[in-house]
BAKOLFI-655874 format. One record per residue (C-alpha): residue number from 1; residue in one letter; z, x negated, y negated. Coordinates in steps of 0.001 Angstrom, whole numbers, plus 500000, padded with zeros to 6 digits. Each point is the difference from the previous one (the first is absolute). Layout:
% BAKOLFI-655874
SITE num residuo      Z      X      Y
SITE NUM       A      Z      X      Y
...
This chain:
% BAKOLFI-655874
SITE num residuo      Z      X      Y
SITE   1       X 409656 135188 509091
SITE   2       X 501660 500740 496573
SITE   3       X 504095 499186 500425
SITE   4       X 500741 500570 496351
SITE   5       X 502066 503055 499053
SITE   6       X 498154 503083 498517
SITE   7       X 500047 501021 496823
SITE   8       X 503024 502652 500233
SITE   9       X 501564 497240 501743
SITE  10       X 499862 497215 497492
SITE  11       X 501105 502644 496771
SITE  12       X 502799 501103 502035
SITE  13       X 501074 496378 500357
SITE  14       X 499279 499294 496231
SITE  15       X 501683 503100 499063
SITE  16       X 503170 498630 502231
SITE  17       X 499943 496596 498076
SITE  18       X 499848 500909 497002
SITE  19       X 502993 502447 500319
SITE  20       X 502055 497201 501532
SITE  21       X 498523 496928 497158
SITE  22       X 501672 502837 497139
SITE  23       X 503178 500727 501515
SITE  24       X 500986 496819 502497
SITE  25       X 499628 496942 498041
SITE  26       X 501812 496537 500687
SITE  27       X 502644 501265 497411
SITE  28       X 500280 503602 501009
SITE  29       X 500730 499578 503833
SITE  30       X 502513 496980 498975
SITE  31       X 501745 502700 497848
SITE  32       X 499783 502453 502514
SITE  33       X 501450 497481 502567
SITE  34       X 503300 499606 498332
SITE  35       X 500230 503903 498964
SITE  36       X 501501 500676 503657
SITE  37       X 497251 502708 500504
SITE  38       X 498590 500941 503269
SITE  39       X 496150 500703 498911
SITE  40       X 498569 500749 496574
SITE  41       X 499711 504188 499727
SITE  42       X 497995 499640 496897
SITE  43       X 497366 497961 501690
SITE  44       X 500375 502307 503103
SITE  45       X 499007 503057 498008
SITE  46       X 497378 498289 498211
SITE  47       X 498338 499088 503513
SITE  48       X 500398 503714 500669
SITE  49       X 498601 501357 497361
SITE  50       X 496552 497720 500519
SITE  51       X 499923 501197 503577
SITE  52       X 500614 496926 501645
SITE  53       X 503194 501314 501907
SITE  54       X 497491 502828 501501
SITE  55       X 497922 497101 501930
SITE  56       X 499663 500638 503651
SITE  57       X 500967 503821 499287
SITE  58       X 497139 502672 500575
SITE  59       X 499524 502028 496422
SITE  60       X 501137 502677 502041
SITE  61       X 503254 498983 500584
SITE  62       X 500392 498493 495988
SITE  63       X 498670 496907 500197
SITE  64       X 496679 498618 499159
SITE  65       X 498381 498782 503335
SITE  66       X 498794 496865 501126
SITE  67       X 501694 497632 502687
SITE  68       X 501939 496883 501004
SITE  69       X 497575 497894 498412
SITE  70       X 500421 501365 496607
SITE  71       X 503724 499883 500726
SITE  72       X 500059 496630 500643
SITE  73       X 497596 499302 496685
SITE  74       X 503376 501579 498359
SITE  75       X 502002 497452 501684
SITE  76       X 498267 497223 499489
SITE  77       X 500078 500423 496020
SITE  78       X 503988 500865 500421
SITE  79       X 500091 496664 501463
SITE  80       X 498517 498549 497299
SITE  81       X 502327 500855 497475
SITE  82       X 503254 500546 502152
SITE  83       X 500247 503560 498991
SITE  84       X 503307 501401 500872
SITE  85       X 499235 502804 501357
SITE  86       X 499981 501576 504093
SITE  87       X 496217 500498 500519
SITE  88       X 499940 497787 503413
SITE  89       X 502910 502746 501237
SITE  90       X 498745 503345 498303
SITE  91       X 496389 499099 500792
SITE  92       X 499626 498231 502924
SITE  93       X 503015 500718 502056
SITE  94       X 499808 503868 499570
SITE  95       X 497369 501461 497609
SITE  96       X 496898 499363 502117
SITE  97       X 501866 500045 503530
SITE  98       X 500853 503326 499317
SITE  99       X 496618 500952 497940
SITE 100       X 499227 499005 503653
SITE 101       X 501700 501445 502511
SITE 102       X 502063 502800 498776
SITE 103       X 499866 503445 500443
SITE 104       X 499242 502390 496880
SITE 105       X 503648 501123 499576
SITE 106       X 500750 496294 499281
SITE 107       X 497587 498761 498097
SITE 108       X 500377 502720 497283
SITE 109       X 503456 499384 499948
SITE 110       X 500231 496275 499349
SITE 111       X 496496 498725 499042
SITE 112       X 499159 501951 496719
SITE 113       X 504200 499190 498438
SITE 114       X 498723 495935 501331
SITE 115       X 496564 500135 497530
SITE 116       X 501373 501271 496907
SITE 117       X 502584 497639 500415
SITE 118       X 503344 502046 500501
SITE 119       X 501059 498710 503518
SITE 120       X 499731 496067 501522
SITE 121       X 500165 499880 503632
SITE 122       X 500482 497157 502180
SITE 123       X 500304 499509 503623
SITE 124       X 502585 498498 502350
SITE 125       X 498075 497452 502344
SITE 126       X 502058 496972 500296
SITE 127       X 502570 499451 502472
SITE 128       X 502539 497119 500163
SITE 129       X 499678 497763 502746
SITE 130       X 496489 502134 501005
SITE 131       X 496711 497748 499222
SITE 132       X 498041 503101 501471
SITE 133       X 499716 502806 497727
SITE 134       X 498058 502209 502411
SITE 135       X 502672 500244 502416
SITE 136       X 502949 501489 497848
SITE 137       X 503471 499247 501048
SITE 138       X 501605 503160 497844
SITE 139       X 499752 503438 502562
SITE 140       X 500189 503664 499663
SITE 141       X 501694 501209 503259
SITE 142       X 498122 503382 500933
SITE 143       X 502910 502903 499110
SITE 144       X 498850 503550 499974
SITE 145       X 496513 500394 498131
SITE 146       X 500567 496776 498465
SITE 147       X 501460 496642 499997
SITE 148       X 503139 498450 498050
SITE 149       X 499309 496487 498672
SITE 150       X 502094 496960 500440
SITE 151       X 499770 496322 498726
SITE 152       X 498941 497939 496985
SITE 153       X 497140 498440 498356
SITE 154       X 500048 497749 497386
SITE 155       X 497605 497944 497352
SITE 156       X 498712 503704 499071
SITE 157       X 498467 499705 496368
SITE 158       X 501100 502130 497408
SITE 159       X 502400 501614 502646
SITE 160       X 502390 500852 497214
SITE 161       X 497343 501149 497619
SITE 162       X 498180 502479 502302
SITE 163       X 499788 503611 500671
SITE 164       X 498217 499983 503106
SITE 165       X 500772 497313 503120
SITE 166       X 497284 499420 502679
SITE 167       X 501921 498875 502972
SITE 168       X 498215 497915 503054
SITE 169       X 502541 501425 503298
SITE 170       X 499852 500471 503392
SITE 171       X 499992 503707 501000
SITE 172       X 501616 501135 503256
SITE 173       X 496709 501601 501632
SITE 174       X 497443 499105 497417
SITE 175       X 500221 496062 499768
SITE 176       X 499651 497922 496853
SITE 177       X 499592 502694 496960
SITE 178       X 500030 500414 496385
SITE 179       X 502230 502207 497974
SITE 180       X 500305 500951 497153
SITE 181       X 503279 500651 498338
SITE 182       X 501834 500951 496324
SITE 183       X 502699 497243 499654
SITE 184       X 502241 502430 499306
SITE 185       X 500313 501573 503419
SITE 186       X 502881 499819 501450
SITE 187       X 501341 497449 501965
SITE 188       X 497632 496743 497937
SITE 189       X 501970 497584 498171
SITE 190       X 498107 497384 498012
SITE 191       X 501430 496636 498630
SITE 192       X 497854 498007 497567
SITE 193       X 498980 496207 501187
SITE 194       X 498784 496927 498049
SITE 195       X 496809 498546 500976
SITE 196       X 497804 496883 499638
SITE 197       X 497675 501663 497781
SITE 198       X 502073 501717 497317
SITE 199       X 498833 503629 501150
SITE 200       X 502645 502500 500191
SITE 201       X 500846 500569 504165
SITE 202       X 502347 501896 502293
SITE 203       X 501779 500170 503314
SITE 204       X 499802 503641 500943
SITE 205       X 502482 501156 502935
SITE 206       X 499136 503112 502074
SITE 207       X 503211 501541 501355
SITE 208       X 499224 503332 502506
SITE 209       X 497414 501038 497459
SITE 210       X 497806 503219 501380
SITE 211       X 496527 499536 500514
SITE 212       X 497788 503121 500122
SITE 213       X 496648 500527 501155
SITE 214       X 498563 500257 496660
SITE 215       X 501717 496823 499018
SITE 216       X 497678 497860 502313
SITE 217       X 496592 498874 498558
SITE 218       X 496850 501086 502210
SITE 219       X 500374 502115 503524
SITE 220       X 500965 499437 502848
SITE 221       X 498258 496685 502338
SITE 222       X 499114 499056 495812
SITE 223       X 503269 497464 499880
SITE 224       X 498575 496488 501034
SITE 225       X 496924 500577 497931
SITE 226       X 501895 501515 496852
SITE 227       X 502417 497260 500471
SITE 228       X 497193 497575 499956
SITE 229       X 498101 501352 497028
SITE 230       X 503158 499415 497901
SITE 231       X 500978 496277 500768
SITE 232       X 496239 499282 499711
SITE 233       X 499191 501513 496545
SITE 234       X 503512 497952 499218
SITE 235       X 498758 496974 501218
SITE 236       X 496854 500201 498214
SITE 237       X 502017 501073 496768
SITE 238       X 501805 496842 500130
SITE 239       X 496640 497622 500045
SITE 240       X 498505 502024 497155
SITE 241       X 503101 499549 497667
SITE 242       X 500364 496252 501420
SITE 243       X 496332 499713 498745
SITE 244       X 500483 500759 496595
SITE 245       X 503828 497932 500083
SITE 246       X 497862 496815 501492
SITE 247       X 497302 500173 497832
SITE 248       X 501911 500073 496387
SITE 249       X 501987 497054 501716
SITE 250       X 497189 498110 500294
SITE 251       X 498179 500980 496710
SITE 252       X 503213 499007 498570
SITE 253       X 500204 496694 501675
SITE 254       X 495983 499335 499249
SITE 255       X 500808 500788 496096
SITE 256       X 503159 497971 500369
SITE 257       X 498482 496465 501439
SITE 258       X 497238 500596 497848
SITE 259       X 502088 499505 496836
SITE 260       X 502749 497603 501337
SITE 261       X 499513 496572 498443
SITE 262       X 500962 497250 502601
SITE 263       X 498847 496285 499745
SITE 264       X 497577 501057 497246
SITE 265       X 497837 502688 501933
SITE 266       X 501033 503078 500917
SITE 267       X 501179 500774 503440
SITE 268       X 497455 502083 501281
SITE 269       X 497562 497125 499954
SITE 270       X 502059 498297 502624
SITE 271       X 498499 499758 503560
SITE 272       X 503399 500938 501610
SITE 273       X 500391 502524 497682
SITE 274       X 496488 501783 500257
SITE 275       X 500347 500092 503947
SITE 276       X 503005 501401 499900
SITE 277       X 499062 503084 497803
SITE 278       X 496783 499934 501970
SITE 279       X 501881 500948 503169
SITE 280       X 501341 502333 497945
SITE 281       X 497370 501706 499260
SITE 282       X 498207 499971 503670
SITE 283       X 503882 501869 501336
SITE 284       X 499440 502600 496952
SITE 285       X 496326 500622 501363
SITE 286       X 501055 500114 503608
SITE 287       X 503045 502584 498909
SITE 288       X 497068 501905 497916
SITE 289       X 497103 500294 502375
SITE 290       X 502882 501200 502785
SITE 291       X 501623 502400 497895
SITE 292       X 496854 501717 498985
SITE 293       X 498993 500662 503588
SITE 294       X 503288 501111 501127
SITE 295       X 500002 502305 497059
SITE 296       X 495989 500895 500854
SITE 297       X 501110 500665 503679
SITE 298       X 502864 502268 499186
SITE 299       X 497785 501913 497689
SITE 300       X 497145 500436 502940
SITE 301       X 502185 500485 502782
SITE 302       X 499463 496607 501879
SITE 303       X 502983 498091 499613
SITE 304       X 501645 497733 502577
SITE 305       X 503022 498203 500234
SITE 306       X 497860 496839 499748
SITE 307       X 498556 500690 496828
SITE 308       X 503422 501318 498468
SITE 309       X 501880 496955 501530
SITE 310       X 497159 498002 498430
SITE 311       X 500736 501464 496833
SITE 312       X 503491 499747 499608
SITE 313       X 500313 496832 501995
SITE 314       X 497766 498553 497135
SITE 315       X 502402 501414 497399
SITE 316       X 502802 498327 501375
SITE 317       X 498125 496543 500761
SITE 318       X 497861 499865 496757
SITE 319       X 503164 501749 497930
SITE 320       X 502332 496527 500855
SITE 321       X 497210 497804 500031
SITE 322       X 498655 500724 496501
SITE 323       X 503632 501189 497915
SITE 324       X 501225 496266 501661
SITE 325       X 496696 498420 498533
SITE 326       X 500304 501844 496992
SITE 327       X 504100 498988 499231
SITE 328       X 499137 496107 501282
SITE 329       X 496810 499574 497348
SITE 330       X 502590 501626 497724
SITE 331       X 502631 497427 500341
SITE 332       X 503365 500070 498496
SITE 333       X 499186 503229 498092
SITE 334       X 498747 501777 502747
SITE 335       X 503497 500692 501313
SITE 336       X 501384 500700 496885
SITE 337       X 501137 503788 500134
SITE 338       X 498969 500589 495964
SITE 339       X 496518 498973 500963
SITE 340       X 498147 502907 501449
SITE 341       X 498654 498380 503481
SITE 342       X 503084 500327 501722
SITE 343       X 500214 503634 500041
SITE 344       X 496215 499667 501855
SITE 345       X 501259 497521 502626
SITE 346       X 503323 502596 500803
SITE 347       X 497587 502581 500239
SITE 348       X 497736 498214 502412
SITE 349       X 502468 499029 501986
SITE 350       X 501129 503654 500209
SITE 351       X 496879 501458 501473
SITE 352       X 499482 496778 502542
SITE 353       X 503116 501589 501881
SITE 354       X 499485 503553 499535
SITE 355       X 498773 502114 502867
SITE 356       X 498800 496640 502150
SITE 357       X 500031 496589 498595
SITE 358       X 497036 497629 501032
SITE 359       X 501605 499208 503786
SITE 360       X 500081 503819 500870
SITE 361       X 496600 500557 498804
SITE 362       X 498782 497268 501992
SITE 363       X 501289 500985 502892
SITE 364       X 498707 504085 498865
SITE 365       X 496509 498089 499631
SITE 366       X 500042 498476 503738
SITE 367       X 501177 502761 501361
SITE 368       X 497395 502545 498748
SITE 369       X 497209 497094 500521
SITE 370       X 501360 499426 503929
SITE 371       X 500402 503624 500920
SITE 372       X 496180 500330 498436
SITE 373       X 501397 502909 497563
SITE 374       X 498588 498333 496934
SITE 375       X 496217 500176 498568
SITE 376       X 497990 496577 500451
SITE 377       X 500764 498880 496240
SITE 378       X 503391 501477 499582
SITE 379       X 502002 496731 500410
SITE 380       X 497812 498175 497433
């Protein structure tokens, strides 16, 4: 069997990297850390006009095909360089659930203004003191034809930034559901947060807001399933972009001990040293080989919670393992905030947490194996 990407495949990833090599450079995202910006709208419109902001869209609806696994191809180079912008929210969290799932009225409204690059969405998963994503806390009490909306979410990214908020609730007479909803509506309040990782994020606060039938994401009996499509394209987001945040951490830290003079040799050459990295490198594989079948499963309709929980349990695991490794074989100057590595270990740690650290997928993965919901190699 042939695992390697196609060709399409590998010059959309080439075509990604090289964007990001010209315009995020050690230099250039230092400078853009201290300018106070939320994202880089230059670089944003530059992924637009290439077509990369269309991936996971049909061409019928603006974009320019493809799937999750070209999505997360994206990612993984945006990892790479640290490139501030929201493709892991726009993308991931909304773009393809609702290429997906919604209904025709829907996707021409929001998915053709998402590929050329005019509106970033996000979605509003995360719930304080709620490890369980699928099982929202925030309800819409049924009130007329619709349902008003009450409660809060928070660690939203780019919550302040976007024009479009997909919100994981609890509908009176539906279940769990997605909506989708302008931030403007009346009745949402959002308050910026600071996070681990730098990225811009938000509390957003739902106070009576209306909920229509047209607001909600797939028909009716759709809910669990829509629901479940979002948090696990998320998930798999998050292992793609820890991929590429991993990898330059420990191309860094092989380039690094390779040129550190210590006792007359360079570091590298040091047993303690090599095994070390070597671990390293066998996380970043496991991470890899995960990611690209939770991405392949997505794509073909045979997903599990195993193999997503495998996934993103991986991105958490390998993402601490490896930045840690990386920052130790560093010493002194891999903590030093002028030095780029730190900005990879923040970011690593970042996407461990989000949507499930390793403990929650862990317990996702023996639940899906136990219940025998899970295909024989999904756990792997």
């Amino acid at each position: 069997m042939d695992f390697s990407w196609s060709e399409d495949q590998q010059s959309l990833q080439g075509l990604a990297a090289q964007i990001f090599a010209d315009t995020c450079s050690d230099e250039s995202i230092r400078q853009f850390a201290e300018s106070g910006q939320s994202h880089d709208p230059a670089l944003w419109a530059l992924l637009a006009e290439a077509g990369l902001l269309g991936l996971g869209i049909a061409e019928a609806d603006g974009g320019t095909g493809f799937g999750m696994a070209e999505i997360g191809l994206l990612m993984e180079e945006q990892g790479r360089f640290l490139a501030p912008v929201p493709l892991h929210a726009t993308l991931a969290l909304v773009a393809r659930p609702l290429a997906l799932w919604g209904t025709d009225a829907q996707r021409q409204l929001w998915l053709p203004r998402i590929a050329s690059g005019d509106l970033i969405a996000t979605a509003a998963i995360e719930e304080t003191a709620n490890a369980w994503p699928e099982c929202p806390a925030v309800k819409g009490r049924a009130q007329g034809d619709g349902w008003l909306l009450d409660g809060s979410k928070t660690a939203v990214p780019y919550g302040a930034q976007a024009g479009l908020i997909l919100v994981i609730v609890e509908l009176e007479g539906r279940g769990p559901s997605a909506v989708l909803l302008s931030p403007n509506r009346a009745g949402i309040s959002v308050g910026e947060q600071k996070t681990t990782g730098a990225e811009p994020h938000a509390e957003v606060t739902f106070f009576g807001v209306e909920l229509h039938a047209e607001d909600v994401l797939g028909r009716p009996g759709q809910g669990a399933d829509v629901v479940r499509t979002v948090i696990r394209h998320g998930r798999v987001g998050l292992a793609a972009m820890q991929l590429g945040v991993t990898g330059s951490a420990l191309h860094r830290t092989a380039a690094y001990t390779s040129e550190r003079i210590q006792f007359g040799r360079p570091i590298g050459s040091m047993q303690a040293v090599q095994q070390r990295a070597a671990d390293g490198y066998i996380d970043l594989e496991a991470l890899r080989s995960s990611t690209m079948h939770a991405a392949w499963a997505l794509d073909n309709g045979c997903a599990d919670d195993a193999g997503i929980g495998a996934a993103k349990y991986w991105a958490a695991t390998a993402g601490h393992r490896i930045t840690h490794t990386a920052q130790h074989l560093h010493g002194g100057i891999g903590a030093d905030i002028t030095y780029p590595l730190h900005r990879y270990f923040l970011r690593a740690r970042q996407i461990e947490s989000a949507l499930g650290g390793a403990s929650l997928m862990a317990a996702a993965i023996g639940q899906a194996l136990a219940s025998g919901q899970s295909s024989p190699l999904s756990g792997v």
